[in-house]
C-alpha distance (Angstrom), angle and dihedral (degrees) to the residues before:
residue distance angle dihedral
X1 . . .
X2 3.54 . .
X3 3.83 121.4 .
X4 3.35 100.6 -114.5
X5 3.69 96.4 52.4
X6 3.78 91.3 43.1
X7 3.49 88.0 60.5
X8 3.45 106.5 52.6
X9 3.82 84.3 49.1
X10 3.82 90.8 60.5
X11 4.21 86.6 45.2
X12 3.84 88.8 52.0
X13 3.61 94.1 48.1
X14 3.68 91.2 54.7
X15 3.70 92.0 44.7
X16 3.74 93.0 59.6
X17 3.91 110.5 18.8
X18 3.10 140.0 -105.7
X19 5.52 148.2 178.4
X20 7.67 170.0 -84.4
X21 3.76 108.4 -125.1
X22 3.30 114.6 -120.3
X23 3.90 134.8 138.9
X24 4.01 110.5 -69.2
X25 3.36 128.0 -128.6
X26 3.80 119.4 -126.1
X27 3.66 111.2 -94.8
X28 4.13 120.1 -114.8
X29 3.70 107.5 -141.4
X30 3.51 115.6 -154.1
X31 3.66 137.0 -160.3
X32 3.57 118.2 -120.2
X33 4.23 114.6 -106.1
X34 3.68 123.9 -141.8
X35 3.47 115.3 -118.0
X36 3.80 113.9 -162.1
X37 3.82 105.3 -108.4
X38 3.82 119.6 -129.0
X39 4.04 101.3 -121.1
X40 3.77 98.6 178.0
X41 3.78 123.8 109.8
X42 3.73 92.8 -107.1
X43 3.60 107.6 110.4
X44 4.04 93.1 -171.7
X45 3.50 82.7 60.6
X46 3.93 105.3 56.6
X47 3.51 90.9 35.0
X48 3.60 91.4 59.5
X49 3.85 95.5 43.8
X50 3.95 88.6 57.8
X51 4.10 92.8 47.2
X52 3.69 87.2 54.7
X53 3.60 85.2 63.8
X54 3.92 99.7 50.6
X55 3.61 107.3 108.4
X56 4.20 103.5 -107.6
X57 4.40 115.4 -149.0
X58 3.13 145.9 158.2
X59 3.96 101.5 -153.1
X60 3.67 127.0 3.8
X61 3.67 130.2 -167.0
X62 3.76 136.0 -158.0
X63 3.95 153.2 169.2
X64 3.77 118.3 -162.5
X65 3.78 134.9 -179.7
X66 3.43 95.1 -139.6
X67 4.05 133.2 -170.1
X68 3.63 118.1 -147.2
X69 3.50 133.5 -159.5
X70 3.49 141.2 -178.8
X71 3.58 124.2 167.6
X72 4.03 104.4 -48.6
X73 3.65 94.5 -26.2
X74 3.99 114.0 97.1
X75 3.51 115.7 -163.3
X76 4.41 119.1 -166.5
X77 3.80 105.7 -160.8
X78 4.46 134.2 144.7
X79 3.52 111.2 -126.5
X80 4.09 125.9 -157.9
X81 3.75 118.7 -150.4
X82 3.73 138.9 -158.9
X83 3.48 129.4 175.9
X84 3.61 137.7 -173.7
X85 4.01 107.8 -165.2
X86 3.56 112.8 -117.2
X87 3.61 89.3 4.3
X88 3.68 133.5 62.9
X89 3.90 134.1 -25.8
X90 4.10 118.4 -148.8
X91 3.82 120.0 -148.2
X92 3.88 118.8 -170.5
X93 3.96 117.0 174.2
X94 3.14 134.6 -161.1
X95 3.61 139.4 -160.9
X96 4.03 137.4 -155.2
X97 3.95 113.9 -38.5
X98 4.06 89.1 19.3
X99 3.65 99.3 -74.2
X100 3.73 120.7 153.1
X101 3.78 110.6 -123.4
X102 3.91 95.6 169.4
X103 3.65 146.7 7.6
X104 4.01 133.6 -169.8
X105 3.96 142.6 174.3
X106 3.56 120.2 -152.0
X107 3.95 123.1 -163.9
X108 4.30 126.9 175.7
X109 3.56 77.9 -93.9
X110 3.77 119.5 36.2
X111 4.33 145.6 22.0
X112 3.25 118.8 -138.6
X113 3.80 119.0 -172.8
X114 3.95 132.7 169.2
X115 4.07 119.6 -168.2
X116 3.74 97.9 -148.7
X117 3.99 86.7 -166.3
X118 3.50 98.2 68.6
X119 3.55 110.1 15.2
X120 3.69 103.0 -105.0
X121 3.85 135.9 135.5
X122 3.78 133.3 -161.3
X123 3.78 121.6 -158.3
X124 4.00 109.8 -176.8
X125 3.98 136.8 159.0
X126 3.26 113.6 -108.4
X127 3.72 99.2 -104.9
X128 3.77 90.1 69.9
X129 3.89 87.7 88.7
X130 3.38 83.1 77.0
X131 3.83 96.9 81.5
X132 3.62 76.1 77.4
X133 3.40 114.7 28.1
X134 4.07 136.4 35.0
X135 3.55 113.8 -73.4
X136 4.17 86.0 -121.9
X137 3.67 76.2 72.7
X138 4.17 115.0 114.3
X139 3.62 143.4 160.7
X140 3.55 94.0 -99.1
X141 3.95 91.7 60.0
X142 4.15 83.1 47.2
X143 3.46 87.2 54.8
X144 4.09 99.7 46.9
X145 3.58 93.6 47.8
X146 3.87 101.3 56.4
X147 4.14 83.1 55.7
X148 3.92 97.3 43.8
X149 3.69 90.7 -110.2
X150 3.77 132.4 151.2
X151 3.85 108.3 -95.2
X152 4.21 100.9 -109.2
X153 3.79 99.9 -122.4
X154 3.71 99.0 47.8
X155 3.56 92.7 64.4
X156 4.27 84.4 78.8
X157 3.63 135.1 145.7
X158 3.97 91.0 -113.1
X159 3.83 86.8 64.2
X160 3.83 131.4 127.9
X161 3.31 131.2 -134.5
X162 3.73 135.8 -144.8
X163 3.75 138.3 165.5
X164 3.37 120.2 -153.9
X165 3.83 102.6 168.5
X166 2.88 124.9 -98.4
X167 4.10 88.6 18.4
X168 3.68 135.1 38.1
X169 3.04 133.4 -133.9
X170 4.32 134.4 -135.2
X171 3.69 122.0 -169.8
X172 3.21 138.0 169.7
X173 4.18 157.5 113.0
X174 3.76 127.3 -98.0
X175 3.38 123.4 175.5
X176 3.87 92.6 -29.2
X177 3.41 95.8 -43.4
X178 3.58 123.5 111.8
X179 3.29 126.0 -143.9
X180 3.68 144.5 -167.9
X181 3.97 127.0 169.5
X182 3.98 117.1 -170.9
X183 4.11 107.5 -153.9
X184 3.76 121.6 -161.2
X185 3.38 125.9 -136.4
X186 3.95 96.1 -78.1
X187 3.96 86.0 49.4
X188 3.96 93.4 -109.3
X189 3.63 114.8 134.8
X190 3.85 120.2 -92.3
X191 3.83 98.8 169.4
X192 3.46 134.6 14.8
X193 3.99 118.2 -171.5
X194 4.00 121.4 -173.9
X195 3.89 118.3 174.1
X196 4.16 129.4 166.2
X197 3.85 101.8 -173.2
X198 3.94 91.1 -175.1
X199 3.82 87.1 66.0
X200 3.84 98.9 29.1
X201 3.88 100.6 -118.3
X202 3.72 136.6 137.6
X203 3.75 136.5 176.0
X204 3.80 121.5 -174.2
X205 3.79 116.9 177.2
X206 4.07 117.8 -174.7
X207 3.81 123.5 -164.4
X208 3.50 120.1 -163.4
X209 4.00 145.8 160.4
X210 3.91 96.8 34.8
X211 3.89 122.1 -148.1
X212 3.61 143.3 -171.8
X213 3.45 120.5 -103.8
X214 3.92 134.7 164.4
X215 3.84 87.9 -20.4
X216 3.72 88.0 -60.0
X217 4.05 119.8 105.1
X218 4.05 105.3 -131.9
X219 3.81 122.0 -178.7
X220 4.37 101.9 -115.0
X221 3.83 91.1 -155.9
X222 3.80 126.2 49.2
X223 3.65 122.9 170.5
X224 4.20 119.8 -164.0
X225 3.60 118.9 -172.3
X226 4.09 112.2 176.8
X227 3.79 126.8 -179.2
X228 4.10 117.3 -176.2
X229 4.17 99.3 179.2
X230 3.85 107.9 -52.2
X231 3.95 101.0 -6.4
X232 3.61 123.5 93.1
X233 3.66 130.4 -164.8
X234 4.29 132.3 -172.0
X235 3.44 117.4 -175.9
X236 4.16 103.9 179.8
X237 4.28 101.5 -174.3
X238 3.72 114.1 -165.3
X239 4.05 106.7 -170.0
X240 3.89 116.2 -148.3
X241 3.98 94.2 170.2
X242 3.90 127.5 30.9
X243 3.95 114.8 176.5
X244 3.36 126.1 178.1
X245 3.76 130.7 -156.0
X246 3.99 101.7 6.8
X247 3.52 129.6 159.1
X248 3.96 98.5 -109.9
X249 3.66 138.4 -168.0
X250 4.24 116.8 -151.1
X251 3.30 101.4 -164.2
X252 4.15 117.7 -173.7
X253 3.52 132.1 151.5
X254 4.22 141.3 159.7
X255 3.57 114.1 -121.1
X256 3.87 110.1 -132.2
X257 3.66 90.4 -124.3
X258 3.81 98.4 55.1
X259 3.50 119.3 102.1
X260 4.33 127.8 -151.7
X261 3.73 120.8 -86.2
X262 3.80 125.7 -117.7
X263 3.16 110.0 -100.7
């Protein structure tokens, strides 16, 4: 693989996500409850019956066989993730036969990546995501999608509602971003669709096949596909282990002898 491309597959992963072998558990899947919807005119109100249903941590855990692919290159890789809520998420990667190929940290304010195949290191502010993303783009909405929860700032006053039984529906615009959220019956998110036509980008993030995890209901397949002008990106994550509220350990460091990545 060359370096460029490697690179921007490291940059994508910590754009989007992403995963400690051990043995996994089998999976619980779970139907999907109805909640009642709110159908009143109060907006506070149905806002605040769909945050109730956002799953609520304070570390999560998971490994993913994950597909990867940028442009025509297709990448087939397990990812272990840690995350500290409101703080940091930790990406390690590994390659065929369990090898770590590349590792990164990601804070509200920074990306850290090393490429343990050739001995390189990226150290970026966290905006830089937004070579491939919208700009309305934040850690927070990193953070929400890995768990299958509503991204924060679309759950606004300006928001409209539609039900669709058994779903409903959220649309809206923020900041030249629109939006639109599609809730299953239980209010957890099944679709999330972002788009920015003046600056030709798109994000479209599925959930599907929901199971039970830690007392917590978690989506066990997420599909992202991103386009920003003429690049495309699909990030299919297949979770085989989902822990909640572990003691964890994010470890990340530079080697002295690695040198910066191109950019």
């Amino acid at each position: 693989m060359r370096r460029n491309t490697l690179n921007k597959l490291l940059i994508a992963m910590c754009m989007l996500l992403t995963l400690a072998a051990c043995k996994s558990k089998k999976q619980v899947v779970v139907n999907r409850n109805t909640t009642k919807v709110n159908t009143s005119n109060d907006v506070a109100a149905r806002l605040a019956t769909i945050r109730s249903k956002q799953i609520t941590f304070n570390t999560f855990s998971a490994k993913a066989k994950t597909q990867l692919a940028i442009g025509k290159d297709d990448n087939d890789v397990t990812m272990n993730l840690r995350v500290q809520r409101d703080k940091k998420i930790w990406v390690s990667i590994t390659a065929i036969l369990g090898v770590e190929v590349a590792r990164a940290l990601i804070t509200p304010d920074s990306i850290l990546v090393i490429n343990k195949l050739q001995g390189l290191y990226t150290k970026k502010p966290f905006s830089f995501v937004h070579k491939f993303t919208g700009r309305q783009i934040d850690y927070a909405t990193l953070q929400s999608l890995l768990v299958g929860n509503a991204i924060p700032k679309l759950l606004n006053d300006s928001t409209t509602f539609e039900v669709a039984a058994p779903n409903t529906n959220i649309s809206g615009k923020l900041d030249g971003l629109l939006y639109k959220l599609i809730l299953g019956p239980d209010l957890r998110v099944t679709q999330t669709s972002l788009a920015n036509q003046a600056m030709q980008q798109s994000l479209q993030v599925t959930n599907n096949v929901f199971i039970q995890a830690d007392n917590r209901v978690v989506p066990s397949q997420i599909d992202i596909a991103s386009v920003v002008k003429n690049q495309k990106i699909q990030v299919n994550l297949r979770y085989s282990k989902v822990e909640f509220d572990r003691q964890l350990d994010f470890p990340f460091s530079i080697p002295d002898s690695y040198t910066p990545a191109a950019d």
